[in-house]
C-alpha positions in Angstrom: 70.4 22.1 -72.9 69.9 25.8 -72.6 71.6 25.5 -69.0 75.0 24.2 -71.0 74.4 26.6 -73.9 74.1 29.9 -70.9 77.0 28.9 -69.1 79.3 28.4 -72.5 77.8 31.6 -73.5 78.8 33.7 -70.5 81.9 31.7 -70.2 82.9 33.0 -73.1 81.9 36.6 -72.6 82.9 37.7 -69.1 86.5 37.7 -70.1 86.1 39.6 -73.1 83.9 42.6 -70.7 86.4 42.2 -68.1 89.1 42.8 -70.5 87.3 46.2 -71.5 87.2 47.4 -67.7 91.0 46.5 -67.1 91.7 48.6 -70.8 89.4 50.6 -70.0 91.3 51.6 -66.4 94.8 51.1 -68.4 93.6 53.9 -70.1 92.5 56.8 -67.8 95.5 55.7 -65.8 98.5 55.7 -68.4 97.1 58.0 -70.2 98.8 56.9 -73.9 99.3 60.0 -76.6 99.7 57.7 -79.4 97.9 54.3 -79.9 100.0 50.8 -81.6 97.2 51.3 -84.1 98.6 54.6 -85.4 101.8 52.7 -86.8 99.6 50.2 -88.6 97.4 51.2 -90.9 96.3 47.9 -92.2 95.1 47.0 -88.6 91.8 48.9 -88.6 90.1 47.3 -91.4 91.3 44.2 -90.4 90.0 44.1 -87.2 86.5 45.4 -88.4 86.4 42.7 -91.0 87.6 39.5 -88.8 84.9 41.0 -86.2 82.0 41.3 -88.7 83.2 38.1 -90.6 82.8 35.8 -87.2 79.8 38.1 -85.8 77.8 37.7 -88.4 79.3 35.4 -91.7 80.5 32.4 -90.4 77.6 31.8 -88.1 75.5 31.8 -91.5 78.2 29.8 -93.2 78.2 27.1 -90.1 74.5 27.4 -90.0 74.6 26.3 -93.6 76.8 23.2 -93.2 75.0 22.3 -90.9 71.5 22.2 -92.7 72.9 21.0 -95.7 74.6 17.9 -93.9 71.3 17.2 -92.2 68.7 18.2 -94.9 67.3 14.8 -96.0 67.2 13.5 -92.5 63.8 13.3 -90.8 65.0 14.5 -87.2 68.3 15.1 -85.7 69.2 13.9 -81.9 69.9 16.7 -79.2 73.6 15.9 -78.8 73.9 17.0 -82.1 71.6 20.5 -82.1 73.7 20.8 -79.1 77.1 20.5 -80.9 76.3 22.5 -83.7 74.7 25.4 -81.1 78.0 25.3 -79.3 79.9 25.7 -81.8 77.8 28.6 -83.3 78.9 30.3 -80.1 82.6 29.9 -80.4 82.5 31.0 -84.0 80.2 34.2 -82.7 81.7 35.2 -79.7 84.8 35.4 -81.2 83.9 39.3 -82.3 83.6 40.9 -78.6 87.5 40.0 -78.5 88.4 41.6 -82.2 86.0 44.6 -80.7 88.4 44.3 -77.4 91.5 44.1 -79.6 90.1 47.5 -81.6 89.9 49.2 -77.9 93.0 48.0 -76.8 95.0 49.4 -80.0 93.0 52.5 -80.3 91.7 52.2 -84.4 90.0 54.9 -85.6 86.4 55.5 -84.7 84.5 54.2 -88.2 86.2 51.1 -88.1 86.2 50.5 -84.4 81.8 51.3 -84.0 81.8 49.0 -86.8 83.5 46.1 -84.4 80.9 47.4 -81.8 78.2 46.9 -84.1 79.4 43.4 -85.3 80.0 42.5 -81.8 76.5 43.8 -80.3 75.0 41.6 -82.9 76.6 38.3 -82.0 75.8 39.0 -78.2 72.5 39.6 -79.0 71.1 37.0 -81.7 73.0 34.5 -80.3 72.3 34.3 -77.0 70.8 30.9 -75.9 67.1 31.8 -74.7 64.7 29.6 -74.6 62.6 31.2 -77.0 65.6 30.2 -79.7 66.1 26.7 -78.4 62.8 25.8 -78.6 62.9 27.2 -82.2 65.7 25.5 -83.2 64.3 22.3 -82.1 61.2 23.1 -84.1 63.1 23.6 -87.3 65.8 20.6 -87.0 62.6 18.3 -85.4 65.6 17.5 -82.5 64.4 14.7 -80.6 
């Protein structure tokens, strides 16, 4: 299980790092004086809120359905802790691509460390070790 649950993960992720190396390249190359961010005000909050909102909220809010569908069951099988892990993934490791989004339309700084932050956090907590499997095993009694 933690073999399927690495590979989604860095499925997921390398194309959000590789798109930050090709903006990042974009950028010292092209050189842009003004940013499509600049002409849309609205965009910076947004992005900062979608990012924090699936780094960090809907993994809680999924994690919650989830426990309240199976709280007066005694175990749970692993096809379903594995479902519900995958899909904490594609809920969380949807911020790294609002934080790539940010970088790529040039927000301003508060908003766009905030995607950082938001993004950092969703790489980090939910990474699959087997530490956290074996956790979440523990606490659903997955059999």
């Amino acid at each position: 299980m933690e073999a399927k649950l690495r590979k989604l993960y860095f499925t997921l992720l390398i194309p959000a790092i590789a798109g930050f190396v090709i903006t990042s390249i974009a950028r010292v190359i092209l050189r842009p004086k003004t940013y499509i961010a600049d002409n849309v005000p609205q965009l910076a909050p947004l992005l900062f809120v979608l990012a924090v909102a699936f780094g960090v909220a809907f993994p809680i809010l999924w994690r919650t359905l989830f426990v309240n569908k199976n709280r007066n069951r005694k175990q749970i099988t692993e096809a379903e802790l594995l479902k519900f892990e995958r899909g904490t993934l594609y809920i969380a490791l949807l911020a790294p691509y609002f934080c790539l989004a940010a970088f790529f339309l040039g927000i301003s700084q508060f908003h766009f460390y905030g995607t950082v932050l938001a993004s950092f956090y969703a790489t980090y907590y939910f990474y699959p070790s087997q530490k956290r499997i074996s956790y979440e095993r523990k606490i659903f009694r997955a059999k």
